[in-house]
One Martini backbone bead per residue (centre of mass of N, CA, C, O) as a GRO file, in nm:
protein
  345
    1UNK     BB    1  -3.974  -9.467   4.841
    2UNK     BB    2  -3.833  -9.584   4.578
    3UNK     BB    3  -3.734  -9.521   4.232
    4UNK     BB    4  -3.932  -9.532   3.996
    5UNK     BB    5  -3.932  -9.738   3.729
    6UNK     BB    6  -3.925  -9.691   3.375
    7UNK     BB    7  -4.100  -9.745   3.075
    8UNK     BB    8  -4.157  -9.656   2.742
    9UNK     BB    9  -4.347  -9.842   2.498
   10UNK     BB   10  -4.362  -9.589   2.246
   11UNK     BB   11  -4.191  -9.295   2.271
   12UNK     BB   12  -4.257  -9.128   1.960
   13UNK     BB   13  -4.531  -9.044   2.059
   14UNK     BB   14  -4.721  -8.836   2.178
   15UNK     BB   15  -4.768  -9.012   2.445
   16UNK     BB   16  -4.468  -9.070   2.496
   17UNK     BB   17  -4.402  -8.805   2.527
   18UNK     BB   18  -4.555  -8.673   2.744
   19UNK     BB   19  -4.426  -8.860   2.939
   20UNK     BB   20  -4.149  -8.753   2.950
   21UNK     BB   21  -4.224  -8.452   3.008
   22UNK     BB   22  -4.396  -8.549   3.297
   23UNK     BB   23  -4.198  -8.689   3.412
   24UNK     BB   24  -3.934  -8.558   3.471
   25UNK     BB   25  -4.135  -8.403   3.716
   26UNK     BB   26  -4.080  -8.655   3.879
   27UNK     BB   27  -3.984  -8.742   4.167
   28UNK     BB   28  -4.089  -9.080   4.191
   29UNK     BB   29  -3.935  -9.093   3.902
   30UNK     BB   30  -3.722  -9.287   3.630
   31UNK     BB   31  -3.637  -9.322   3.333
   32UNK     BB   32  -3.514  -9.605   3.175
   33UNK     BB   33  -3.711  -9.673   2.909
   34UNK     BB   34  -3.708  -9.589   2.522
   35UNK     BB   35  -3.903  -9.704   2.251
   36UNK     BB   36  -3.784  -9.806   1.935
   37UNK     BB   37  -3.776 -10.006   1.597
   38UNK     BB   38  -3.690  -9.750   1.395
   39UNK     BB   39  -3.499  -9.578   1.632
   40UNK     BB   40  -3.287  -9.734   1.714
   41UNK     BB   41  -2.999  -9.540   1.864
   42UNK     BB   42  -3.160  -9.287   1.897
   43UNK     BB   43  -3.175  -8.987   2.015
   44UNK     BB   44  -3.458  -8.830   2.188
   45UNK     BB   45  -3.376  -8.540   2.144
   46UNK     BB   46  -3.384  -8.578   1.781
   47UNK     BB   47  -3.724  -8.639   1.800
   48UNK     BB   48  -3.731  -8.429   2.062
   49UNK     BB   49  -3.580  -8.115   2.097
   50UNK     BB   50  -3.725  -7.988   2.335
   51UNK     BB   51  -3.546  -8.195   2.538
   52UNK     BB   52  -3.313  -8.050   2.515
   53UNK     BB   53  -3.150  -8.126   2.854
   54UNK     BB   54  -3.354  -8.342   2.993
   55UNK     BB   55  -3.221  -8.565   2.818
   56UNK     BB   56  -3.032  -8.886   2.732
   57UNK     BB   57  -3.173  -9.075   2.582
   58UNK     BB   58  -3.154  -9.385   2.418
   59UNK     BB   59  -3.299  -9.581   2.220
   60UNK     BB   60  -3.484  -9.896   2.199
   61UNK     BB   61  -3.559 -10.204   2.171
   62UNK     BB   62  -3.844 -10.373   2.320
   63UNK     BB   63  -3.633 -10.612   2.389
   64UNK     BB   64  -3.515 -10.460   2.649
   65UNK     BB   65  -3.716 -10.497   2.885
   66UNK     BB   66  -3.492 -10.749   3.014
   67UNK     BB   67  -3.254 -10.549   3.083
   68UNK     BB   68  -3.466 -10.398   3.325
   69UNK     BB   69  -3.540 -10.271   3.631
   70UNK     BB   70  -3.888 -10.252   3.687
   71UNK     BB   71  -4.219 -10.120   3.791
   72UNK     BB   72  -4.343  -9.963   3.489
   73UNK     BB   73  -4.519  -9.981   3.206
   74UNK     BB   74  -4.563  -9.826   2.955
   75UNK     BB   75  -4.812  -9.820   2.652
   76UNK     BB   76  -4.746  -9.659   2.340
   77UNK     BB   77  -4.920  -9.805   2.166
   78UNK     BB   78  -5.106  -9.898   1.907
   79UNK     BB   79  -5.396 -10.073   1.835
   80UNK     BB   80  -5.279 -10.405   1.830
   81UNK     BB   81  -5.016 -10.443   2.008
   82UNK     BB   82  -5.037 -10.469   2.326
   83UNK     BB   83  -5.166 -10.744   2.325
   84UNK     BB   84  -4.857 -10.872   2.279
   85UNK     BB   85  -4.690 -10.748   2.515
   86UNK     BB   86  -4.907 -10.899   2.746
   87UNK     BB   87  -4.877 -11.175   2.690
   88UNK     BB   88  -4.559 -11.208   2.742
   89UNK     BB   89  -4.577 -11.012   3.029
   90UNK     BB   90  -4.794 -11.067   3.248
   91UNK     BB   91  -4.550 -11.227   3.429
   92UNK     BB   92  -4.428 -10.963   3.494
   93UNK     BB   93  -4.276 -10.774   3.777
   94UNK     BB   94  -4.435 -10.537   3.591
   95UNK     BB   95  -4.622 -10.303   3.561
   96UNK     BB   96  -4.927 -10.215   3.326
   97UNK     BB   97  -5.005  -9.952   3.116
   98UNK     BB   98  -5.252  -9.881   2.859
   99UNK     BB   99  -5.327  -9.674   2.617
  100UNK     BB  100  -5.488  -9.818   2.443
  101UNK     BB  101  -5.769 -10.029   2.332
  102UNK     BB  102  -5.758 -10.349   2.413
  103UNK     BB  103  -5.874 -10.339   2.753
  104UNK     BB  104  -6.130 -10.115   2.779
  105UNK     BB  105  -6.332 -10.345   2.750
  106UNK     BB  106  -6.525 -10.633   2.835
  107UNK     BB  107  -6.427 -10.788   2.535
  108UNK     BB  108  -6.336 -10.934   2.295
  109UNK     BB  109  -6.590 -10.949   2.085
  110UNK     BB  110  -6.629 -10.622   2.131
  111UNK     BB  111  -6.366 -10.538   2.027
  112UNK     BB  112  -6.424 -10.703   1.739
  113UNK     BB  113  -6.693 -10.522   1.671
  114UNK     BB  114  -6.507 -10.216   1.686
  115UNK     BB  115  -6.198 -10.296   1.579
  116UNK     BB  116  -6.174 -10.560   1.367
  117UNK     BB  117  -6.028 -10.750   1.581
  118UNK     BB  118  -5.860 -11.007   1.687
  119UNK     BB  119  -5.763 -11.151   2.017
  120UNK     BB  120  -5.488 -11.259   2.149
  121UNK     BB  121  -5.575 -11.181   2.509
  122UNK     BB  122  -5.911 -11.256   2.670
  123UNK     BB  123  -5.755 -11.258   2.946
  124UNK     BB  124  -5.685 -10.956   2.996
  125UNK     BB  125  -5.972 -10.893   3.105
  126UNK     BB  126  -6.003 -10.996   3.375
  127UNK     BB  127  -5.754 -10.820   3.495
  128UNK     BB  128  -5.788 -10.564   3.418
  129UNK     BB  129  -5.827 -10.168   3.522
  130UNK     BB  130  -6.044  -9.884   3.453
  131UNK     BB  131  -5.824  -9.576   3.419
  132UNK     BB  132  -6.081  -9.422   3.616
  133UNK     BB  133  -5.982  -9.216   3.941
  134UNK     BB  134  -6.298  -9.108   3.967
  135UNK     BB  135  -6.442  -9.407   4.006
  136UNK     BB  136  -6.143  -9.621   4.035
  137UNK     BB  137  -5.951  -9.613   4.271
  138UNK     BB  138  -5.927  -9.884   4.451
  139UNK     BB  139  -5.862 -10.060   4.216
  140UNK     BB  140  -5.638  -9.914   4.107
  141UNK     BB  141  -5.430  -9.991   4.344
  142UNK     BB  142  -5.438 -10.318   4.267
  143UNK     BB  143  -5.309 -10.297   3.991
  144UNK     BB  144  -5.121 -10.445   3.722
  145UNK     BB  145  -5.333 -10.413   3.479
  146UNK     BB  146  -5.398 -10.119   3.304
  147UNK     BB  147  -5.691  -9.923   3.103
  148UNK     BB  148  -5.660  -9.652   2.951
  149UNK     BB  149  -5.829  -9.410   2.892
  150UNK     BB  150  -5.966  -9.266   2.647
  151UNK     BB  151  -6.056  -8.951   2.573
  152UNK     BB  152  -6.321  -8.930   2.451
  153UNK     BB  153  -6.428  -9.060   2.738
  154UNK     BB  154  -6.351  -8.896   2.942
  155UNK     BB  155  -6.471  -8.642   2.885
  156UNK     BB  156  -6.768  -8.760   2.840
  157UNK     BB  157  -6.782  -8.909   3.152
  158UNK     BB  158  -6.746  -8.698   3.336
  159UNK     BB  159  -6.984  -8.542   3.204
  160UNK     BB  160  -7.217  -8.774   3.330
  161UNK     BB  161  -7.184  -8.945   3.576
  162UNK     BB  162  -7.355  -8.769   3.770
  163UNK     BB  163  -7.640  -8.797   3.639
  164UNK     BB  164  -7.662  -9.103   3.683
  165UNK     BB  165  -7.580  -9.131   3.981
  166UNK     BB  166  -7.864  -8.940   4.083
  167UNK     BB  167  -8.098  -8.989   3.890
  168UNK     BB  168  -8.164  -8.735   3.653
  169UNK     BB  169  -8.195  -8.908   3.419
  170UNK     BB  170  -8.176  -9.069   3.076
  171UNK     BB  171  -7.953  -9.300   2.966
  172UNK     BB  172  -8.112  -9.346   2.676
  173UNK     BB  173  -8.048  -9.035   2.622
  174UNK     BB  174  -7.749  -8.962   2.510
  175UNK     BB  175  -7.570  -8.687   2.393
  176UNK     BB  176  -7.266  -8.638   2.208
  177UNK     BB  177  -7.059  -8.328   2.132
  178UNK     BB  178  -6.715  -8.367   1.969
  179UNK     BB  179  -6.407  -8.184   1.946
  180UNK     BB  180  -6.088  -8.249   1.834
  181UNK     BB  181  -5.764  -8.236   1.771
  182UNK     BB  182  -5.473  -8.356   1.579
  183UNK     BB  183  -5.354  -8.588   1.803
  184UNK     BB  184  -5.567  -8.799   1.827
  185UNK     BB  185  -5.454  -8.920   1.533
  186UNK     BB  186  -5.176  -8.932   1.544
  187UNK     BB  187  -4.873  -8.912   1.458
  188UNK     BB  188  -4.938  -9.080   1.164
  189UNK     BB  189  -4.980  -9.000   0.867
  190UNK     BB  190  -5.302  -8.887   0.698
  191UNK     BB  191  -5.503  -8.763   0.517
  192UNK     BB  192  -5.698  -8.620   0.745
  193UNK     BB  193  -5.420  -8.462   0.872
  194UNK     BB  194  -5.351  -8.268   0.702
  195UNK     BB  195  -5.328  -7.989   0.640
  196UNK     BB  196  -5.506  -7.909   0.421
  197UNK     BB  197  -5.754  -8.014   0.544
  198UNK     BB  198  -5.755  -7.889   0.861
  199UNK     BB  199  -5.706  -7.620   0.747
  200UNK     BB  200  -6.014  -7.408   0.795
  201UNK     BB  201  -6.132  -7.687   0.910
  202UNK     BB  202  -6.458  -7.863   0.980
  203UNK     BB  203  -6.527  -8.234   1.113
  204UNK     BB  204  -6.707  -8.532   1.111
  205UNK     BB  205  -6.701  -8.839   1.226
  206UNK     BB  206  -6.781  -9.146   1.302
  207UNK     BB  207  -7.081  -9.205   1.234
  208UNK     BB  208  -7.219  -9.424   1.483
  209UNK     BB  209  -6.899  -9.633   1.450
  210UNK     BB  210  -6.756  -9.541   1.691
  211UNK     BB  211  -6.567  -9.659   1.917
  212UNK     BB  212  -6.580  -9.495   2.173
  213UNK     BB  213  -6.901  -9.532   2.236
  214UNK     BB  214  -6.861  -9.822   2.399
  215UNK     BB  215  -6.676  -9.699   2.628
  216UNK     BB  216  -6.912  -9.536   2.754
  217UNK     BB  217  -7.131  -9.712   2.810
  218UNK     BB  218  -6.985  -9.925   2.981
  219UNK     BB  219  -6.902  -9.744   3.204
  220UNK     BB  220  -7.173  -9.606   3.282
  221UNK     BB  221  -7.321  -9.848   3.347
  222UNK     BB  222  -7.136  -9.979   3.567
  223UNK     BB  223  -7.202  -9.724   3.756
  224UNK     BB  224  -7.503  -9.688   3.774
  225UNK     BB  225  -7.701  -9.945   3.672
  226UNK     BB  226  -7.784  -9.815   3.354
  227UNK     BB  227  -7.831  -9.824   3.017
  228UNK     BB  228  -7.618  -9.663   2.814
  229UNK     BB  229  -7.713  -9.476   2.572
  230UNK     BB  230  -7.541  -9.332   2.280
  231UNK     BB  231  -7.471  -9.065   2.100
  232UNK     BB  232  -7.177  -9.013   1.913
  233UNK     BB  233  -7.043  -8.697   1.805
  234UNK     BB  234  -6.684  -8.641   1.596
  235UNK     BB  235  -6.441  -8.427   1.548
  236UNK     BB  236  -6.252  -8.168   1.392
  237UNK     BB  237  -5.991  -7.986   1.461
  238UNK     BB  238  -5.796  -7.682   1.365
  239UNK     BB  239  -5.607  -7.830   1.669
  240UNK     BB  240  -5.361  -7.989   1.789
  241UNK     BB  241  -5.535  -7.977   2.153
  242UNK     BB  242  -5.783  -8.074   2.242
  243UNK     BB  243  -6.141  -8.112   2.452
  244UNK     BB  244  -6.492  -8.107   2.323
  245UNK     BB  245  -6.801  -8.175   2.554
  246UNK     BB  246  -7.119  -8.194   2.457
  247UNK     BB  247  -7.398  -8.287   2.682
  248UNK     BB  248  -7.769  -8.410   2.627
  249UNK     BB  249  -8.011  -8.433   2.891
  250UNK     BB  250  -8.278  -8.603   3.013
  251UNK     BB  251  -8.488  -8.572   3.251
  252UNK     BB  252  -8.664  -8.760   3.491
  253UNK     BB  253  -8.733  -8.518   3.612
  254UNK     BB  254  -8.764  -8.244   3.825
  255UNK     BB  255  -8.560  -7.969   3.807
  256UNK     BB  256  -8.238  -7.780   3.925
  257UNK     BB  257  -7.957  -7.617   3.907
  258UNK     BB  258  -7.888  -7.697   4.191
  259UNK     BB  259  -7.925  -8.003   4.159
  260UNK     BB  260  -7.707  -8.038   3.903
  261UNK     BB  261  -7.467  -7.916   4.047
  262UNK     BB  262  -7.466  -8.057   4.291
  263UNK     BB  263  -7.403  -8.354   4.158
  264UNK     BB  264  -7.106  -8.294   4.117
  265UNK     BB  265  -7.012  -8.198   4.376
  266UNK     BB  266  -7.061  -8.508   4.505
  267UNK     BB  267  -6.880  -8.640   4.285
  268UNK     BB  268  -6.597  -8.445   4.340
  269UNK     BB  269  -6.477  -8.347   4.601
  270UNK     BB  270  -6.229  -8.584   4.570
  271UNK     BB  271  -6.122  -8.420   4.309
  272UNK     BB  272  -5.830  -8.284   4.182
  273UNK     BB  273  -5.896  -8.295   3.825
  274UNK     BB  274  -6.099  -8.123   3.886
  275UNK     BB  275  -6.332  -7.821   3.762
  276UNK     BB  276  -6.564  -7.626   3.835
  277UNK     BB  277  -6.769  -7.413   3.650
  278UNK     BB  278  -6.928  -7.103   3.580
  279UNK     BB  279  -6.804  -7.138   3.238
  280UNK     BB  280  -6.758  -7.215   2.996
  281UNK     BB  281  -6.498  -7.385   2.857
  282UNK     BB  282  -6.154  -7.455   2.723
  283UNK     BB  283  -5.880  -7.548   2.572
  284UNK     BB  284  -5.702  -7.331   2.724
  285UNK     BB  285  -5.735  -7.380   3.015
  286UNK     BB  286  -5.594  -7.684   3.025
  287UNK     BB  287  -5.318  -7.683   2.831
  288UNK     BB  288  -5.127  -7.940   2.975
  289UNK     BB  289  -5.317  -8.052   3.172
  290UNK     BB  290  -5.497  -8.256   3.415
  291UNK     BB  291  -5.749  -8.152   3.380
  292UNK     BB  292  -6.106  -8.115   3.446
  293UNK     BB  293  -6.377  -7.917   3.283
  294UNK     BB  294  -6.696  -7.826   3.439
  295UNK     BB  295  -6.995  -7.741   3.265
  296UNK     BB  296  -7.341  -7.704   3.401
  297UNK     BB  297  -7.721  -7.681   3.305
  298UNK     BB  298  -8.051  -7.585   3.308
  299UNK     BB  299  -8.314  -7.546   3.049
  300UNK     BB  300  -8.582  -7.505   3.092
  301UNK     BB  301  -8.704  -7.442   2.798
  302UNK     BB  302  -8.592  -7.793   2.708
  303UNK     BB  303  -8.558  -7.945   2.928
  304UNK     BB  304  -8.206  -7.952   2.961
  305UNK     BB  305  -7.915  -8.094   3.000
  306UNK     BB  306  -7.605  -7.954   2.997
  307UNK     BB  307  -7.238  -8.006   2.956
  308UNK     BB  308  -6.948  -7.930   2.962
  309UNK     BB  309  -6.596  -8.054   2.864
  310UNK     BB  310  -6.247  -8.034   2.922
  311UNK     BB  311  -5.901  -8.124   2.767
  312UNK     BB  312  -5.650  -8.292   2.735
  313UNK     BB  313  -5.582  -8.533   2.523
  314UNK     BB  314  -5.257  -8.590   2.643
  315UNK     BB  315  -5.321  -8.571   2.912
  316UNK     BB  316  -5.620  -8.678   3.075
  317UNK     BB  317  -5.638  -8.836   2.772
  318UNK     BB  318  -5.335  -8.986   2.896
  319UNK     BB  319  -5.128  -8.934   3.050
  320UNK     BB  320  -5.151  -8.787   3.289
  321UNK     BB  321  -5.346  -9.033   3.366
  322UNK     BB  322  -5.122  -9.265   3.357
  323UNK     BB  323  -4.977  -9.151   3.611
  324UNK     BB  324  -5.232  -9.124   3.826
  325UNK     BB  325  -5.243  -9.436   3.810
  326UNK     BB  326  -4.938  -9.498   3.910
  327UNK     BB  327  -4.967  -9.388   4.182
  328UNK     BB  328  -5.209  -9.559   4.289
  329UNK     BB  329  -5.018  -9.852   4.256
  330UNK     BB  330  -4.813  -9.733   4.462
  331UNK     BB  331  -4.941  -9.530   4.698
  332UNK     BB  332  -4.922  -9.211   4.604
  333UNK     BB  333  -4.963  -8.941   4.585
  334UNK     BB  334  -5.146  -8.844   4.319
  335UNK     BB  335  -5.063  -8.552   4.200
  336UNK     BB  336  -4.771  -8.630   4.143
  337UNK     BB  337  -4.654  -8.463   3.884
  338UNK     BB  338  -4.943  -8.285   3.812
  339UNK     BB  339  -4.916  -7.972   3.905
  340UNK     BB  340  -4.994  -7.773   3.645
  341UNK     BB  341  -5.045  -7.524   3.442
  342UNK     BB  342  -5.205  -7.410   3.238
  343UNK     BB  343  -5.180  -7.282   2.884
  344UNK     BB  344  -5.214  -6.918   2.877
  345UNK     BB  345  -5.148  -6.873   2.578
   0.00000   0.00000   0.00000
């Protein structure tokens, strides 16, 4: 296969970051367009240092994406956004990946009952395939729209899935106890992310009406096929990336820790950015890398299992994810361009 062509429109956020840095060591992938409508005009590398010397790109106005020939658009831009870029280039020759919120939902309804706005495109929830590679792989193959998992959706779910897959526990009954680096927050500075705000300290947010809620339970049951009710509280961590995921399950009946470990074992056999571990991990075990690490035991005395999951929340649950997602749209081994060693210290 020649190389492909990418464009990452929306590449001066994190997400859009992370991108760039990761393509770089694709064999099999060459960027060539990377927009910004407030910075075109200006050298990539003056807004992101760290690659000087790495890319020579410029960046373009988001019009510029007719005057290249590409064979896949990452789309890094805000929630609300990208369904006017899927909406005009639908019908264009290129694959789209969206890293939003946009499509990751099952309607438009639900969209706008949990994101507060109206979706301008309702036609593309049926035409979607959602990009979380350990459950969709077969369907991730054939997408040309695919709707990139949130951060923390990722790591929940894959926290979970194996549990109700094995039909071990009690699906209504899910509580999941979430917390993230300030880079899910975004790019653009808000008053809870200043550092005064983060340094020091350490809240809940989003408590009962976190969007990423309804994006797990609708995962979790279309996969299980039981109706997975979840508690869902995020966190706010006084570090820079990482998320971790301690998620607490009732088992339907007696269980033991080698049955519950086993649910994993089985379910991920085939997943080479699963790592299941013998002891909690941390954020620093995975830190840069595409990896999803998770330990799980059963409490005798509390008659509960327990489940941590970690992941680099820019890598495995954003950029990372948009790659492998990329990889198998196109027919290439998955794990192409993302086998990194994570970053500790």
């Amino acid at each position: 296969m020649n190389h492909l062509q990418v464009g990452i429109i929306g590449a001066t956020g994190y997400t859009g970051s992370e991108l760039v840095r990761l393509l770089h060591y694709h064999p099999q992938a060459t960027i060539k367009l990377v927009t910004s409508e407030s910075k075109a005009g200006t050298a990539y590398s003056s807004v992101y240092p760290n690659l000087l010397g790495l890319t020579d790109l410029t960046l373009e106005p988001m019009s510029q994406v007719d005057q290249h020939e590409l064979d896949v658009v990452f789309l890094a831009l805000p929630h609300g956004a990208s369904m006017d870029f899927v909406k005009k280039y639908t019908e264009s020759p290129f694959k789209i990946i969206d890293l939003s919120g946009d499509f990751r939902l099952s309607n438009a309804d639900v969209y706008r009952q949990w994101y507060g706005t109206h979706h301008v495109f309702p036609e593309g929830f049926t035409k979607r395939i959602f990009g979380l590679p350990e459950l969709n792989k077969s369907q991730i193959q054939g997408a040309n729209l695919l709707a990139n998992p949130g951060c923390y959706p990722t790591a929940s779910i894959l926290g979970t899935y194996p549990l109700l897959k094995s039909k071990l526990v009690q699906a209504n009954q899910l509580i999941i106890d979430a917390k993230s680096g300030t880079t899910g927050a975004g790019v653009k500075p808000k008053p809870t992310s200043h550092f005064t705000n983060v340094h020091d300290n350490f809240k809940p947010y989003g408590v009962k009406t976190h969007r990423h809620t309804v994006e797990i339970e609708e995962t979790l049951t279309s996969h299980s096929g039981e109706q997975a009710v979840v508690q869902f509280t995020p966190h706010l961590l006084p570090i820079d990336r990482g998320i971790i995921a301690t998620i607490y399950a009732q088992p339907l009946t007696e269980v033991s820790e080698e049955s519950v470990k086993g649910a994993y074992r089985d379910a991920y056999q085939h997943a080479p950015f699963i790592r299941l571990r013998d002891q909690p991990p941390a954020v620093k075990d995975v830190r840069g890398s595409n990896y999803c690490d998770i330990f799980t035991t059963y409490d005798e005395r509390t008659h509960r299992i327990i489940t941590i999951s970690a992941i680099d929340n820019l890598v495995k649950g954003a950029s990372g994810q948009a790659i492998h997602n990329m990889n198998l749209m196109f027919g290439l081994e998955e794990t192409t361009g993302l086998i990194h060693a994570p970053i500790n210290p």
